[in-house]
N, C-alpha and C positions, 0 to 999 in steps of 0.2 A: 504494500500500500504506500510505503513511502516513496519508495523508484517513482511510482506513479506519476506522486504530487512533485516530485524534485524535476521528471521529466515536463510534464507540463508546464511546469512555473518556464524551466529552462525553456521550452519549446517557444512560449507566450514572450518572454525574454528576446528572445533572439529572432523570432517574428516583428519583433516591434510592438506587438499588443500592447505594452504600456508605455509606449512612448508620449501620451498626454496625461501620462498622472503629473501629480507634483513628488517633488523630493523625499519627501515624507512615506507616501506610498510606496516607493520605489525601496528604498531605506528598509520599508517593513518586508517587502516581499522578500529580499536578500537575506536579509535576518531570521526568516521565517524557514528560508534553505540551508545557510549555514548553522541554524539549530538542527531541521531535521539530517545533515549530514553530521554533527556531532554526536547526537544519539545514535546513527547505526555504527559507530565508532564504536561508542562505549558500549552498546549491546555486544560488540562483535567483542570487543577486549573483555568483556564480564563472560562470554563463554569460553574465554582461553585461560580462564581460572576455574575452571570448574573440576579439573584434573586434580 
C-alpha cells in the first residue's frame, strides 16, 4: 500500500499535477513521502532484529 501512495505522489510529481499549488502544499506532499519512505526503512530494519 505504501509503493502505491509513494508511486503516485511520485507519478502526480513529475506529471506536473501540482504545479499550481503553493509552497506549502508542495512542502507537505514531500514530507508526507519522505515519512512514508522512513517507515519502510525502519519496518525493514525492525525485521532484521528479529533473529
Amino acid at each position: 500500500m505504501a509503493f502505491i501512495i509513494l508511486i503516485s505522489n511520485a507519478w502526480g510529481i513529475l506529471l506536473k499535477e501540482w504545479k499550481g499549488v503553493d509552497r506549502v502544499t508542495h512542502r507537505s506532499i514531500i514530507a508526507g513521502i519522505i515519512t512514508i519512505i522512513l517507515s519502510i526503512c525502519v519496518v525493514g530494519f525492525a525485521k532484521t532484529l528479529e533473529n
